[in-house]
C-alpha positions as CSV (number, residue, x, y, z in Angstrom):
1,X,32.0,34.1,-1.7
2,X,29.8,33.8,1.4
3,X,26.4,35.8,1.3
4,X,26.2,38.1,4.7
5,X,22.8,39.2,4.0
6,X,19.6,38.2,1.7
7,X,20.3,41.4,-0.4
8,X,23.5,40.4,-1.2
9,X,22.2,37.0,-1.6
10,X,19.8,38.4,-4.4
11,X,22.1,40.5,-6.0
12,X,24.4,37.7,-7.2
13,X,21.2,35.8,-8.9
14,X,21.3,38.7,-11.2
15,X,21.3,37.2,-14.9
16,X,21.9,33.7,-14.1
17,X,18.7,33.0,-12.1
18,X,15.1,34.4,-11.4
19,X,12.4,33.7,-8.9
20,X,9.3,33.4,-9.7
21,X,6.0,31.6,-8.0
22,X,7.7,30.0,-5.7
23,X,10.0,28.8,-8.7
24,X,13.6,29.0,-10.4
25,X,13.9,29.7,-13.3
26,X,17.8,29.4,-14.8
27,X,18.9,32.3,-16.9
28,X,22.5,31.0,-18.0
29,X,23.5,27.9,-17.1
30,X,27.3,28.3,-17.4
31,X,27.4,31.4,-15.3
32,X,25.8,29.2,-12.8
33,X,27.8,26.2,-13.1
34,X,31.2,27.8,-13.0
35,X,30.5,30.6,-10.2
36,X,27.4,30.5,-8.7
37,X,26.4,27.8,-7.4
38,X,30.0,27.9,-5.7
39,X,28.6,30.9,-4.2
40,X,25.3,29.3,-3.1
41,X,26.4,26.6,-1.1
42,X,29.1,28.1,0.4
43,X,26.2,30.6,1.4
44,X,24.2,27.9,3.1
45,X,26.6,25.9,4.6
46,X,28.8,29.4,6.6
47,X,26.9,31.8,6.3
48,X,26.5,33.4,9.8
49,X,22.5,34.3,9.7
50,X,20.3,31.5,9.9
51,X,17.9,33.4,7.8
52,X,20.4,33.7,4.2
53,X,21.6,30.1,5.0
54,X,17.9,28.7,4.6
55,X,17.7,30.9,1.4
56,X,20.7,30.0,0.0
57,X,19.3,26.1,0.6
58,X,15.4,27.0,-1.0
59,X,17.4,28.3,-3.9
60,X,19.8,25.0,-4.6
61,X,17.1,22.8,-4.0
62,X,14.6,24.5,-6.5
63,X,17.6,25.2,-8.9
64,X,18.3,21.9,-8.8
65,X,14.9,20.6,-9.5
66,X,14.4,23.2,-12.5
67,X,17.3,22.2,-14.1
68,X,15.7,18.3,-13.9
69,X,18.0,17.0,-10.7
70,X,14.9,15.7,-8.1
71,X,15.1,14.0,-4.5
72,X,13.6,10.5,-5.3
73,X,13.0,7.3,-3.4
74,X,14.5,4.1,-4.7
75,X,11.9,2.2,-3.7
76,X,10.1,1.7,-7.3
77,X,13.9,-0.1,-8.3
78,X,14.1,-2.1,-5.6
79,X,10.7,-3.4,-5.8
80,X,11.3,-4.5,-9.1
81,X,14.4,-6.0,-7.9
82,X,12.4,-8.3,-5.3
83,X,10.1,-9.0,-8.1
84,X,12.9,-10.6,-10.0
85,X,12.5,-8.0,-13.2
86,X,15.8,-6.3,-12.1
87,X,19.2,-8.1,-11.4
88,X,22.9,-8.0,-12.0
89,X,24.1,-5.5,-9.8
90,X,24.3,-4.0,-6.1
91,X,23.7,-0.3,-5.5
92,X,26.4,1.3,-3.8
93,X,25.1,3.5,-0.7
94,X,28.3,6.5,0.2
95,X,28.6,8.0,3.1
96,X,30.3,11.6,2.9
97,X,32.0,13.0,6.0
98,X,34.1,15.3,4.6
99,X,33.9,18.4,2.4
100,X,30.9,16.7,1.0
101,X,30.3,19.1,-1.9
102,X,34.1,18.2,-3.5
103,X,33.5,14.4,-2.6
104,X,29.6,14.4,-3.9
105,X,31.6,16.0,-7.3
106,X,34.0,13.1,-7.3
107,X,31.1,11.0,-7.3
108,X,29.1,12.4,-10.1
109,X,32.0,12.6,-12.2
110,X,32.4,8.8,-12.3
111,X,28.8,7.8,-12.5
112,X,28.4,10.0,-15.4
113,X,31.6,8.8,-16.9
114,X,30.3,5.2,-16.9
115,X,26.8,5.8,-16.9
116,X,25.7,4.7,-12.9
117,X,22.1,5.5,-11.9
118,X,21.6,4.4,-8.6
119,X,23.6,6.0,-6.0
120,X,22.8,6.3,-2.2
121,X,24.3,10.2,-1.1
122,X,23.7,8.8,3.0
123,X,24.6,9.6,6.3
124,X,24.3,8.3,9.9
125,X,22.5,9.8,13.0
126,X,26.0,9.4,14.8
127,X,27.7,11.3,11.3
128,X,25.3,14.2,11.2
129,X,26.8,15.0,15.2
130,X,30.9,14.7,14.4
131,X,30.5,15.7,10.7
132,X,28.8,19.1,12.3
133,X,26.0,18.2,8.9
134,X,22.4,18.3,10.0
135,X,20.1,16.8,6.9
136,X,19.5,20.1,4.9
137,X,23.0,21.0,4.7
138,X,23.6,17.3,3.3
139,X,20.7,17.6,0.6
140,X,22.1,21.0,-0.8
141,X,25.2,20.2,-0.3
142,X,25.1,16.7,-3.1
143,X,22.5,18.8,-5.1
144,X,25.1,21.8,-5.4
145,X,27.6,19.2,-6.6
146,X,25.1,17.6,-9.2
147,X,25.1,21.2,-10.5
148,X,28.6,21.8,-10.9
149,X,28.8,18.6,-12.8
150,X,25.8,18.8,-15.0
151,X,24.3,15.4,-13.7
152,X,20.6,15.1,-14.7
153,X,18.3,12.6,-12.6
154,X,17.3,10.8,-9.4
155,X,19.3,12.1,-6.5
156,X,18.7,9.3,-3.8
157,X,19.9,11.0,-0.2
158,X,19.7,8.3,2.8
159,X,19.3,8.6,6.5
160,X,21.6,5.5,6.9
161,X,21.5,4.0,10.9
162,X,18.8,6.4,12.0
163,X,19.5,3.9,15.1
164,X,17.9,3.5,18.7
165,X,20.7,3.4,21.1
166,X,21.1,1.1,23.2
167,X,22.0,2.5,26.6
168,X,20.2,5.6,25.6
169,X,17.0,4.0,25.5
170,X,17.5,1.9,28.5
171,X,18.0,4.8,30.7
172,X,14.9,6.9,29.0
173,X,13.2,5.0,25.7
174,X,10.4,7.5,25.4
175,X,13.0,10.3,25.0
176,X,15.1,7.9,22.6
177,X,12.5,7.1,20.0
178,X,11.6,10.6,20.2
179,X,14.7,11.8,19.1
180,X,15.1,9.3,16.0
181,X,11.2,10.5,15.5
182,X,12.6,13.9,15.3
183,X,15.4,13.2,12.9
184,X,12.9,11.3,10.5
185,X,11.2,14.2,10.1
186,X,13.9,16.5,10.3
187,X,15.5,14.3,7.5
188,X,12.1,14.0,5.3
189,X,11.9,17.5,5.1
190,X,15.6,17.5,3.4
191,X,14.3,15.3,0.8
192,X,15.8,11.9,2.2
193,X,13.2,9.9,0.8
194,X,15.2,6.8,1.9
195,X,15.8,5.8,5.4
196,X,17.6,3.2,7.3
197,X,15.6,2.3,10.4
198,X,18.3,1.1,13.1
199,X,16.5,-0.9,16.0
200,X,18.8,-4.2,16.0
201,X,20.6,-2.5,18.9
202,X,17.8,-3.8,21.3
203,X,18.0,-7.4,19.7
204,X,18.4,-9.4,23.1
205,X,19.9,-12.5,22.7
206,X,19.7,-13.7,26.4
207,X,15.4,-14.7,25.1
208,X,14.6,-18.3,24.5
209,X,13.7,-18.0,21.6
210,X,14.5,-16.0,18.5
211,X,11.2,-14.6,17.8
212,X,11.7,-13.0,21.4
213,X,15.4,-11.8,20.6
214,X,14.2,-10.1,17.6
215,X,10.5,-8.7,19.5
216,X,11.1,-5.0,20.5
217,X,13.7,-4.8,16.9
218,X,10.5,-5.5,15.0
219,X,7.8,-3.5,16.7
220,X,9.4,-0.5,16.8
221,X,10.1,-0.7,13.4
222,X,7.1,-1.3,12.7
223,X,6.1,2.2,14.6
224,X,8.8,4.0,12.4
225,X,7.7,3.2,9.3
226,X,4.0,3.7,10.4
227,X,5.2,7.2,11.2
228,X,7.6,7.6,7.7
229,X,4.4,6.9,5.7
230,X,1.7,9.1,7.8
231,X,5.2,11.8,6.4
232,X,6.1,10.8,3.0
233,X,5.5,13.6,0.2
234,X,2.7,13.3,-2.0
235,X,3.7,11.1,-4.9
236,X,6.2,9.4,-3.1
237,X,6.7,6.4,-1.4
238,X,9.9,6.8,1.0
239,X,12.1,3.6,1.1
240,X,13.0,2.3,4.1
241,X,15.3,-0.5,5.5
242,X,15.4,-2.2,8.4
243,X,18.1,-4.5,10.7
244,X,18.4,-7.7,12.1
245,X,21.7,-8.1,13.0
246,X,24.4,-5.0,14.8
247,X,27.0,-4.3,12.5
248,X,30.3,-6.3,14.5
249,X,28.1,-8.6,16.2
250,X,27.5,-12.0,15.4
251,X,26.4,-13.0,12.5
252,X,22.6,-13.1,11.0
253,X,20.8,-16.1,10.0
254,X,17.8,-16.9,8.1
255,X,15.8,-17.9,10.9
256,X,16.5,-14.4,12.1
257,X,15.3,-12.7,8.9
258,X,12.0,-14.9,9.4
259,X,11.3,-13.9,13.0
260,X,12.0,-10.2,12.2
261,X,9.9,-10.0,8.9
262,X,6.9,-11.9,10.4
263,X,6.4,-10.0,13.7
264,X,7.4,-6.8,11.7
265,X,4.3,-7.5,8.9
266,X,2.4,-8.5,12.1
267,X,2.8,-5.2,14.1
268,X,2.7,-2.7,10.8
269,X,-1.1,-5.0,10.6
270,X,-1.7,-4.3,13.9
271,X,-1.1,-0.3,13.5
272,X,-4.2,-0.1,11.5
273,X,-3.7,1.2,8.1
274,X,-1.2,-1.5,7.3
275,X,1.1,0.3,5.6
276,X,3.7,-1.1,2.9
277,X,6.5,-2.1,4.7
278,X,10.9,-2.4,4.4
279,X,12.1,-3.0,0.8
280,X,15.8,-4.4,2.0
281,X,16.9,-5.8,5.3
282,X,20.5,-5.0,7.1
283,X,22.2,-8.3,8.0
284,X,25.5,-8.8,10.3
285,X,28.2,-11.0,8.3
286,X,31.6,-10.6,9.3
287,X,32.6,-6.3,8.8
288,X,32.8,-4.0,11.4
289,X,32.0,-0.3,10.9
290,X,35.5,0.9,10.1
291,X,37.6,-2.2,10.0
292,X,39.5,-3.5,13.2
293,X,42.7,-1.3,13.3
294,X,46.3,-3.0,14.2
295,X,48.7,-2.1,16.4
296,X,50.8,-0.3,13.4
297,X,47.1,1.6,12.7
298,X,47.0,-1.0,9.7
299,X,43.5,-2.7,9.2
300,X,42.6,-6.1,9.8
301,X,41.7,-8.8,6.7
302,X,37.9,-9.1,7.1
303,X,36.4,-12.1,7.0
304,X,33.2,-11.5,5.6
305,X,30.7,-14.7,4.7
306,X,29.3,-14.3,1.5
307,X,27.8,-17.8,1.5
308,X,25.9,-16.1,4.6
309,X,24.8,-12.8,2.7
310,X,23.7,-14.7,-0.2
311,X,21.8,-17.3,1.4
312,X,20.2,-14.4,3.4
313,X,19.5,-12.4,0.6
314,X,17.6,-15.1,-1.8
315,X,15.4,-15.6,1.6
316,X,14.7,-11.7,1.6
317,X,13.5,-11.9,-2.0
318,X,11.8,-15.0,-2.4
319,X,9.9,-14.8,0.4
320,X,9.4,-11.2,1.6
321,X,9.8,-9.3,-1.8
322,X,12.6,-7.3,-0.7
323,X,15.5,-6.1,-2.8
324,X,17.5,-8.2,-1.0
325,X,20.3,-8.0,1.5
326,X,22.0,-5.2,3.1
327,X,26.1,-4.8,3.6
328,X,27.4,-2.2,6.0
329,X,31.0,-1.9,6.7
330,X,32.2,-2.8,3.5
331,X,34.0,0.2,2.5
332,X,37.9,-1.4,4.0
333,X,37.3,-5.0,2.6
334,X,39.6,-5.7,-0.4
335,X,39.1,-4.2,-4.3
336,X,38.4,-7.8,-5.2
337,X,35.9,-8.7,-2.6
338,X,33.6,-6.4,-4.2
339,X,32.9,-8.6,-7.4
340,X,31.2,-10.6,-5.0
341,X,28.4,-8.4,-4.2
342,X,26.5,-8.6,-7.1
343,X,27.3,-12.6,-7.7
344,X,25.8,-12.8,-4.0
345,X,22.5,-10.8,-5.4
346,X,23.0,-8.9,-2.4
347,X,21.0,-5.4,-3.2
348,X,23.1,-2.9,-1.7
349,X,26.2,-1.7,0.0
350,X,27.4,0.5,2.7
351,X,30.6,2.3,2.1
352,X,32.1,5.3,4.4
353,X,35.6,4.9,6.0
354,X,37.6,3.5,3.2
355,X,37.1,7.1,1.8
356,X,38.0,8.7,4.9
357,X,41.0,7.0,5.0
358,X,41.9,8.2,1.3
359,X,41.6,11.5,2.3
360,X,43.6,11.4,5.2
361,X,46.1,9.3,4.0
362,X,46.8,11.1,0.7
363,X,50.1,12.5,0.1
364,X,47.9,15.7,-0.8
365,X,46.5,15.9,2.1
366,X,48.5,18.9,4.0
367,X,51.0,17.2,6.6
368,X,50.5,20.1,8.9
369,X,46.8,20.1,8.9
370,X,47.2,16.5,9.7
371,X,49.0,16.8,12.4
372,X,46.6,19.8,14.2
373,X,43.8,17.3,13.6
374,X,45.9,14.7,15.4
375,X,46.7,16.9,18.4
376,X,42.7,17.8,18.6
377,X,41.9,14.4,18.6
378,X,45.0,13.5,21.6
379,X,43.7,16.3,23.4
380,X,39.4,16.4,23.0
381,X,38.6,13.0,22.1
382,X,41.1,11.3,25.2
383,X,38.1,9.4,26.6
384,X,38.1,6.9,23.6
385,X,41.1,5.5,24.3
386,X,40.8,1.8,24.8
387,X,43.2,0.5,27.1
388,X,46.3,-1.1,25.7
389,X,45.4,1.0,22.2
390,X,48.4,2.5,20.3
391,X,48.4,6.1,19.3
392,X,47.8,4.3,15.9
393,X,44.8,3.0,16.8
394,X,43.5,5.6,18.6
395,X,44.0,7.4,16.0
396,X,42.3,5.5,13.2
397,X,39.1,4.7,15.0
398,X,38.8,8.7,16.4
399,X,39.9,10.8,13.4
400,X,36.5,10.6,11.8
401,X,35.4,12.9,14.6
402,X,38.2,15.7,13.3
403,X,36.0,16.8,10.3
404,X,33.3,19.0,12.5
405,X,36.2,20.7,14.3
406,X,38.1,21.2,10.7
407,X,34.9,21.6,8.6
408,X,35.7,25.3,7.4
409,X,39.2,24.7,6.8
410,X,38.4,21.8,4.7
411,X,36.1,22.9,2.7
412,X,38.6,26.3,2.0
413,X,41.8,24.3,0.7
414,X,43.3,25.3,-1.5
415,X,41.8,24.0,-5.1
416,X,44.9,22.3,-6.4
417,X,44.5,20.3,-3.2
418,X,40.8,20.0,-3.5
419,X,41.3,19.0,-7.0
420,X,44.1,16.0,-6.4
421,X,42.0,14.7,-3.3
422,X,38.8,14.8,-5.6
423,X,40.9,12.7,-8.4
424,X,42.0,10.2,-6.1
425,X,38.1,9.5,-4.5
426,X,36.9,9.8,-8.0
427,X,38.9,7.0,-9.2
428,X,37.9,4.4,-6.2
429,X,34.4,5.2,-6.8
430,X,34.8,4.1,-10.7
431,X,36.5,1.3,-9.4
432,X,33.9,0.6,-7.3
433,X,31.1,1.3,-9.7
434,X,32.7,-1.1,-12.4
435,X,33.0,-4.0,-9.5
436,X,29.6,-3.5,-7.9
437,X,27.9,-4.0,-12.3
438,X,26.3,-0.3,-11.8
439,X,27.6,0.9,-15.1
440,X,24.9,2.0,-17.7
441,X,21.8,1.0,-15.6
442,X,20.4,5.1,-15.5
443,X,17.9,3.9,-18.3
444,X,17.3,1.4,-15.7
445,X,16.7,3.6,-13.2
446,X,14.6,5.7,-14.9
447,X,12.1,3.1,-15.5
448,X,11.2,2.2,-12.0
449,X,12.0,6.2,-10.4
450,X,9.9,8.4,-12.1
451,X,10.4,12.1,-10.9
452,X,8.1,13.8,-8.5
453,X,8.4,17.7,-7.8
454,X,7.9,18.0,-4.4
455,X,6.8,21.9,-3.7
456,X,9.3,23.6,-0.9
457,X,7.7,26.9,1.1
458,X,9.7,29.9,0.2
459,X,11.2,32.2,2.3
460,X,10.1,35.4,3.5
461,X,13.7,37.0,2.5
462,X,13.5,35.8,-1.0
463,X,9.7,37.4,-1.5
């Protein structure tokens, strides 16, 4: 049901919650869990007033927090991973383009079943356009499904590749880094208390000398994180990453990691305040964001170095403090590369389109749906065509941008459908879980992430 007005919005709270101080207070937790909070965010993600969709969201968020689910930063863990006190496994960070409320359920489900706590809910600057999900939307949309499922803890949301593009900035950089400016706030507000600064984009590797390759990366993360911390909620201290290497360039070494992390320190010194810095760094080994599609719209074996990662992520530790390397582009590799992760000590790992492709490959997926999203793509997304591309790769590397256009009909499956596609993501992610050593580490968790109630202005129609 989709909430038209505030009144109605109110009505349905009737019995299961109350408002109160700028609070929630939950009445009957089944009643909520098996009907309302179905009703809530379907409320705040459709509903056609801007006005009951930002109510719908105040009330998720503070149901979610009365009921002991709270936005948190991961920074406390991964400090005391690049202090040595915490090892063992790599924290898997999921992207979620499609009906994210299902998938986030999919994901709860196996955590709880095998006891995960750390878990990066994330998306991209370039996701939040094609995935038609600004920040807010995201936040309620995991913390609705942490309802549903009657998970209890740390909910770590991500801004991952909040990135600087690259001929973007060269025709207009003030207007660039305002934009990515405007999105870190935009996605603080949310509650993403983690963020991925992306600036590798401007690493020039025409300069002499590395240092100079990795100069404008560096300071301008360096100005992002100055900014992230002059924003960060009382009691918190956001995470935030940074990038040495572009994801399907050429590889990162440590000498690159040591000209990035010493003119980084330098510039955040420089700002004034000298504010506390990345706690992981992004490195390039081998993947490319979405695998390399064949001819036949199979994917390409990845080659990924792990002598690389490792070697970069012992350097990140022992001699910054960091958590450790960064993997993006992992989610296609091989089930059994993942053991490797954690052996590598590598801190955490980016995973998006292998679950993209589970949906849309599914025998559950509806054939005719499909095939409308396939003739949207032919028709609106043309202009990616690569010369010399099959339709079969053309269609692999565009159908991501078919779940904006599809959102509403997504989301409105039919639940048997919902259901199957949510059993087949739920068992990759327990795969996945079990590979990356994430299994009963909440207790873990909750040593180092203690929660923080962060307050959240009311609105007028819920007064």
């Amino acid at each position: 049901m989709i909430c038209d007005n505030t009144d109605t919005l109110k009505k349905i709270l009737d019995g299961v919650l109350t408002i109160r101080g700028g609070d929630v207070d939950i009445l009957d937790e089944t009643r909520l869990r098996e009907a309302l909070i179905d009703d809530l965010i379907q409320t705040a993600v459709f509903a056609s007033e801007a006005e009951v969709r930002k109510a719908a969201r105040w009330l998720i968020r503070r149901t979610a927090a009365a009921s002991g689910v709270y936005v948190a930063s991961i920074q406390g863990l991964y400090e005391a991973m690049g202090r040595g006190e915490v090892s063992g496994f790599t924290v898997p960070a999921i992207n979620i383009r499609a009906f994210t409320y299902e998938t986030a359920q999919a994901i709860f489900r196996a955590a709880l079943a095998a006891g995960v706590g750390p878990v990066l809910f994330e998306i991209a600057r370039s996701e939040i356009d094609y995935t038609y999900q600004r920040p807010e939307e995201y936040t309620c949309a995991v913390a609705a499904a942490a309802l549903k499922t009657g998970y209890r803890g740390p909910l770590f949301l991500q801004g991952d590749h909040f990135q600087v593009g690259l001929k973007r900035y060269a025709k207009d950089p003030e207007a660039e880094v305002k934009a990515v400016k405007d999105l870190i706030w935009e996605a603080i507000d949310a509650g993403f208390y983690n963020i991925d600064i992306d600036t590798s984009t401007l690493v020039d590797l025409k300069e002499p000398t590395v240092s100079e390759q990795q100069r404008l990366n560096y300071s301008l993360a360096a100005e992002f994180t100055t900014m992230i911390r002059d924003l960060e909620p009382t009691g918190i201290t956001i995470s935030v990453g940074g990038e040495i290497g572009e994801v399907g360039g050429k590889n990162s070494t440590v000498e690159e990691l040591r000209a990035f992390m010493d003119g980084y320190r330098e510039a955040l010194e420089k700002s004034g305040t000298a504010p506390k810095g990345i706690s992981k760094i992004s490195v390039q080994t081998g993947t490319t964001h979405g695998g390399v599609p064949l001819a036949d719209g199979s994917v390409a074996r990845v080659k990924l170095d792990f002598t690389t990662l490792e070697e970069l992520s012992r350097a990140a530790k022992a001699e910054y403090g960091l958590a450790g390397a960064v993997q993006h582009g992992a989610s296609t590799l091989p089930d059994e590369a993942f053991d490797r992760f954690p052996a590598t000590r590598t801190a955490e790992v980016h995973l998006a389109t292998g679950f993209q492709n589970i949906v849309y490959d599914s025998k559950n997926f509806p054939d005719d749906l499909r095939a409308r999203i396939y003739d949207y793509l032919r028709r609106e997304a043309a202009s990616d065509r690569k010369e010399g591309d099959t339709d079969e790769q053309f269609i692999y590397k565009t159908r991501k941008k078919g779940f904006g256009p599809f959102k509403k009909e997504l989301w409105e499956l039919p639940k048997s459908i919902r259901a199957a596609l949510g059993s087949e993501l739920e068992a990759q992610f327990a795969l996945i879980f079990k590979k990356l050593n994430v299994g009963d580490t909440f207790a873990t968790v909750s040593r180092f992430v203690p929660p923080v109630n962060v307050p959240l202005k009311q609105p007028a129609g819920l007064e």
